[in-house]
DRENVEX-269680 format. One record per atom (N, C-alpha, C): residue in one letter; atom name; x, z, y. Coordinates in steps of 0.02 Angstrom, whole numbers. Each point is the difference from the previous one (the first is absolute). Layout:
<rs>
[A,CA,[X,Z,Y]]
...
</rs>
This chain:
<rs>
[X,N,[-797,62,-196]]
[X,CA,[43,-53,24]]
[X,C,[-22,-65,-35]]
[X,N,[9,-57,47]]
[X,CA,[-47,-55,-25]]
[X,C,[93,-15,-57]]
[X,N,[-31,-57,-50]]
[X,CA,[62,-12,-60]]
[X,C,[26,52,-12]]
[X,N,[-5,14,-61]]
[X,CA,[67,52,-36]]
[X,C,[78,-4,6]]
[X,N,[17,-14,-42]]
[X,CA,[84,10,-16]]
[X,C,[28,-71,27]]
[X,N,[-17,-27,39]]
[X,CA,[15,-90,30]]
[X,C,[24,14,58]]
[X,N,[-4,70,21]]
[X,CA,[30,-6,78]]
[X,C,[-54,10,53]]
[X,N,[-77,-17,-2]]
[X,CA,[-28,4,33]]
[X,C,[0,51,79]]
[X,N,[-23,-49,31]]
[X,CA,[20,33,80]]
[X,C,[-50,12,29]]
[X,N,[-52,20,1]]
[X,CA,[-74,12,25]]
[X,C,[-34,48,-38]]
[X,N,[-36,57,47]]
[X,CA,[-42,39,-35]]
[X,C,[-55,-14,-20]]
[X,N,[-47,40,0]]
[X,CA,[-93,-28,-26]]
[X,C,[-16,-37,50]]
[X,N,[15,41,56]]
[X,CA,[-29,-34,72]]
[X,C,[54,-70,29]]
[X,N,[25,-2,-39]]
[X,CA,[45,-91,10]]
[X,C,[46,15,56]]
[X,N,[42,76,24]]
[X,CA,[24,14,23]]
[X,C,[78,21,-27]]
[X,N,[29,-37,20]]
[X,CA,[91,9,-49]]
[X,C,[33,55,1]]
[X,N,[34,19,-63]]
[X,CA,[14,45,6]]
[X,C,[61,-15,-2]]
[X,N,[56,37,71]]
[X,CA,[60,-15,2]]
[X,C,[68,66,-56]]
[X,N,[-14,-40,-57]]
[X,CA,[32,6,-65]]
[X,C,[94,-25,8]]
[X,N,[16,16,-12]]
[X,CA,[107,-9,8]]
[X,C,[-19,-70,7]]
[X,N,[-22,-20,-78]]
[X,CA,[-7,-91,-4]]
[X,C,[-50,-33,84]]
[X,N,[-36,14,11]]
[X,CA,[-45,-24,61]]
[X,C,[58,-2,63]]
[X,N,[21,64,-1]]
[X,CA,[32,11,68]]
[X,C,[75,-43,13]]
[X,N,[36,-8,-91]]
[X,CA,[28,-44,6]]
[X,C,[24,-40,12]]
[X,N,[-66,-54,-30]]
[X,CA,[-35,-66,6]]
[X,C,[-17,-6,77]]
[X,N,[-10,50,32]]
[X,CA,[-22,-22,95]]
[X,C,[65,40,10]]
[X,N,[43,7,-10]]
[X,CA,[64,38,29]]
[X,C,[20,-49,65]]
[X,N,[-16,-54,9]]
[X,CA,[35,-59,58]]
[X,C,[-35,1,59]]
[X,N,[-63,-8,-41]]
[X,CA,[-55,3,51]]
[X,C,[-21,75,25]]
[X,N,[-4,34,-23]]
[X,CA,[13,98,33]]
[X,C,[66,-37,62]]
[X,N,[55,11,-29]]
[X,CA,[61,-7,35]]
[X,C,[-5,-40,74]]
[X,N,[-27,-45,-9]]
[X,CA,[-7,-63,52]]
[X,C,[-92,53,53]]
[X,N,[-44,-2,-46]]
[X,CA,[-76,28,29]]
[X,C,[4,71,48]]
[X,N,[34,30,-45]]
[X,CA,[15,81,12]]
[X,C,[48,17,26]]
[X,N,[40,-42,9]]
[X,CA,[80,29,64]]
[X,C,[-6,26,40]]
[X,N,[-40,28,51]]
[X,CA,[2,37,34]]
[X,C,[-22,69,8]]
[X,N,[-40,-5,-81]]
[X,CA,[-44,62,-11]]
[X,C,[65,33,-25]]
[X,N,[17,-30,-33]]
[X,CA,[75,29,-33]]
[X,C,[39,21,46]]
[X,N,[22,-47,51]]
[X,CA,[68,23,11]]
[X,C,[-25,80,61]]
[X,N,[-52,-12,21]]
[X,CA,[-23,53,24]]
[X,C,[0,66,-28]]
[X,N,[-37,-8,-71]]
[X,CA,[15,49,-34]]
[X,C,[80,24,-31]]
[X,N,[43,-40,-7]]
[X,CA,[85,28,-3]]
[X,C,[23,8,51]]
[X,N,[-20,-11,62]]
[X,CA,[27,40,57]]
[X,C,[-10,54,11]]
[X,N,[-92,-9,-14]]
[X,CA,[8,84,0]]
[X,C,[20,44,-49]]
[X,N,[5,-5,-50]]
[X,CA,[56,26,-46]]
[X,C,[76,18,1]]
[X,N,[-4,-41,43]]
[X,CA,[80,11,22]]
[X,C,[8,34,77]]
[X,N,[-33,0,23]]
[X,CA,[-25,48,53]]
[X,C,[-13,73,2]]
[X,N,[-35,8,-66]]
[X,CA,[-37,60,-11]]
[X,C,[15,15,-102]]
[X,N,[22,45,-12]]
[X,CA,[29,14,-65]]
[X,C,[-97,39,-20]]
[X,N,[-38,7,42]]
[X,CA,[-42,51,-21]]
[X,C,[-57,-36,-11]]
[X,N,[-9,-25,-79]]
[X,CA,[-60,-29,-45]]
[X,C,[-69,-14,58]]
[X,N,[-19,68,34]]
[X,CA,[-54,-18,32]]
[X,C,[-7,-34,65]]
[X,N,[54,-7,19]]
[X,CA,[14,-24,57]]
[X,C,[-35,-70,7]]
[X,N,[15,-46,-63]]
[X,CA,[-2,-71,-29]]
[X,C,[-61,-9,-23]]
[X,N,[-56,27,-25]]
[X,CA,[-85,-14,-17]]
[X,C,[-30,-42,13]]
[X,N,[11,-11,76]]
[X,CA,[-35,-38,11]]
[X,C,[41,-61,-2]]
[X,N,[47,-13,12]]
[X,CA,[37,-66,-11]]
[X,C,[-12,-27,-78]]
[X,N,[0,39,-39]]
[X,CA,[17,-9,-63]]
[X,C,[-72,-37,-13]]
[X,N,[-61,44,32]]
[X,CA,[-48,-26,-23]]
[X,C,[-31,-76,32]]
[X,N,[63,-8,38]]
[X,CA,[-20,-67,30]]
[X,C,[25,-37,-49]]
[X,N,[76,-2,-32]]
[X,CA,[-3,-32,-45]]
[X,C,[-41,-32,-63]]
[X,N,[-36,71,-21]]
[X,CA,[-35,-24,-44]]
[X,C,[-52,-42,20]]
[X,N,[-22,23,27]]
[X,CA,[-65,-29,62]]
[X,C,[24,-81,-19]]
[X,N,[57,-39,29]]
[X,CA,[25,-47,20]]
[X,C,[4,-31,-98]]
[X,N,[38,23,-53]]
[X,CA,[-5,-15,-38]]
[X,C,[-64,-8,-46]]
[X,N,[-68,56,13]]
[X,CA,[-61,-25,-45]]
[X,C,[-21,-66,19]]
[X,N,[-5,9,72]]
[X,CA,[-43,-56,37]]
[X,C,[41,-66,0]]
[X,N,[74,10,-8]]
[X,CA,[21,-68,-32]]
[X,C,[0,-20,-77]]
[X,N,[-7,59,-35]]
[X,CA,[-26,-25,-68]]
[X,C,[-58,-39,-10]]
[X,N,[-53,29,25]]
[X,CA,[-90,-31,1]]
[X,C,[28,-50,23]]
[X,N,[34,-14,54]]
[X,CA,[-4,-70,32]]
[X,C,[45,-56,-45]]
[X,N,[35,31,-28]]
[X,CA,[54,-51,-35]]
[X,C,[-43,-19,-86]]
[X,N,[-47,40,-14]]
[X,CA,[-47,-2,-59]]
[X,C,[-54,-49,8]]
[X,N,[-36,14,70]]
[X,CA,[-64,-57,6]]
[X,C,[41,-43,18]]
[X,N,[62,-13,16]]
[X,CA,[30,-63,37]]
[X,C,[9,-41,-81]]
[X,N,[44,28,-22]]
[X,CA,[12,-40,-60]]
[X,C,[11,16,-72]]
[X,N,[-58,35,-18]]
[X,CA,[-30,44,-66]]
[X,C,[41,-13,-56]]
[X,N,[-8,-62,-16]]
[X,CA,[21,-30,-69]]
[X,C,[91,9,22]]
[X,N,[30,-16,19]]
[X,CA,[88,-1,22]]
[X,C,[21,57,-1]]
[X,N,[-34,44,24]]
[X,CA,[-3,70,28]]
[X,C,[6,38,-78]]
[X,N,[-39,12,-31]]
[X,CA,[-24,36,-71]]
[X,C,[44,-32,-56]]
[X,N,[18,-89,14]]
[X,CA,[48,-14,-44]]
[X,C,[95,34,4]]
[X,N,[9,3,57]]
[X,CA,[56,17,23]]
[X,C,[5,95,-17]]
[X,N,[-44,30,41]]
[X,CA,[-9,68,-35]]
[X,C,[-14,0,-76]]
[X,N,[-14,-13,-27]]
[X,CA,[-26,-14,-66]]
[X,C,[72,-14,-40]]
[X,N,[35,-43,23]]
[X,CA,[73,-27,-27]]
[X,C,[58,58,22]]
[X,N,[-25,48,56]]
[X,CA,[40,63,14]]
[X,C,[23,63,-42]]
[X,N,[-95,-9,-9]]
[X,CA,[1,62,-47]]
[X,C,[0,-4,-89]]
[X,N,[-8,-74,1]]
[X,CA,[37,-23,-82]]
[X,C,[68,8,4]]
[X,N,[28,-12,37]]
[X,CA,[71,-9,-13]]
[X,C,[22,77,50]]
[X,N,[-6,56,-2]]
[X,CA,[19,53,62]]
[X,C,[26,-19,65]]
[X,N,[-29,-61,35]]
[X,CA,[35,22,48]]
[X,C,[53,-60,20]]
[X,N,[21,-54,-56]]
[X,CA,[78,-22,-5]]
[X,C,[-47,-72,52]]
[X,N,[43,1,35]]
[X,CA,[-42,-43,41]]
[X,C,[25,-75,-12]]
[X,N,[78,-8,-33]]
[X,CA,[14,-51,-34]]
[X,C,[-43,-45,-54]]
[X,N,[-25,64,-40]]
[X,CA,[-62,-54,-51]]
[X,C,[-58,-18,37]]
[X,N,[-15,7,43]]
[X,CA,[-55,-14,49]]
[X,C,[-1,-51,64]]
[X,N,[49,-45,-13]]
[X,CA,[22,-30,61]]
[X,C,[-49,-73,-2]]
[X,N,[-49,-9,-65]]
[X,CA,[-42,-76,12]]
[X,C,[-60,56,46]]
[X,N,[-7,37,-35]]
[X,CA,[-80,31,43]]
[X,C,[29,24,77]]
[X,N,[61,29,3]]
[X,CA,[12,-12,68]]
[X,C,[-8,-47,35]]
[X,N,[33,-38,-3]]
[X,CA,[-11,-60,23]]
[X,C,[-89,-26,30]]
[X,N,[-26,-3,-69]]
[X,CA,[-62,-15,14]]
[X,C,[-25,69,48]]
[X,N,[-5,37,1]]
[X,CA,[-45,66,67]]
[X,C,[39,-30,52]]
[X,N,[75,-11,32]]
[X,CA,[29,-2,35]]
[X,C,[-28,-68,28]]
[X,N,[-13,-40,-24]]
[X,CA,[-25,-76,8]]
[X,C,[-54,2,38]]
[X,N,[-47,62,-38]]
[X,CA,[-83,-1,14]]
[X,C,[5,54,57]]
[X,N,[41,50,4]]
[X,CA,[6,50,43]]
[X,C,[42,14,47]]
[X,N,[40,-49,27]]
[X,CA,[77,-15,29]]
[X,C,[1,90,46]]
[X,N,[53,19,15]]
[X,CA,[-1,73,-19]]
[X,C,[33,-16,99]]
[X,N,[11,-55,14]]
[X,CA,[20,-25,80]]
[X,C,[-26,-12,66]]
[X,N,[-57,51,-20]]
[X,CA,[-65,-52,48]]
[X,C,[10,43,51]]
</rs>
């Protein structure tokens, strides 16, 4: 993992690794990017009680969340790694993190 104990969000291959703090930190932008992968996938959940039923939905989610990570990383690297970075210093509290929010949210508006 590229950086040690700082939070770092990228593997060797400069590919992020979606860590509590990462997924976090894009929790708005998942929410807003990925809504439909989602809500697809809790329907069918609620449709179907039987784990396998859902696979492939599920794996759309993820699908929907890597490829918005990479994209939210080359979009705006530095905002991105500061904000995760401020996640996983602080666990998570997204209150101590609200200047680096700001700044990803600025560089990354989560509305598009």
């Amino acid at each position: 993992m590229a950086s040690g104990g700082d939070g770092g969000v990228v593997d060797e291959s400069g590919e992020p690794i979606p860590t509590s703090a990462v997924l976090m930190a894009s929790s708005k932008h998942i929410a807003t990017k990925c809504r439909s992968e989602n809500l697809a996938f809790i329907n069918c959940k609620k449709k179907d009680p039987n784990p396998e039923k859902c696979l492939d939905k599920g794996r759309e989610v993820t699908r929907c969340v890597l490829h918005l990570l990479k994209d939210l990383h080359q979009s705006c690297t530095k905002e991105m790694d500061a904000y995760a970075g401020c996640m996983y210093y602080y666990t998570n509290e997204f209150d101590l993190c609200r200047k680096e929010q700001q700044e990803f949210e600025k560089a990354c508006p989560f509305n598009e």
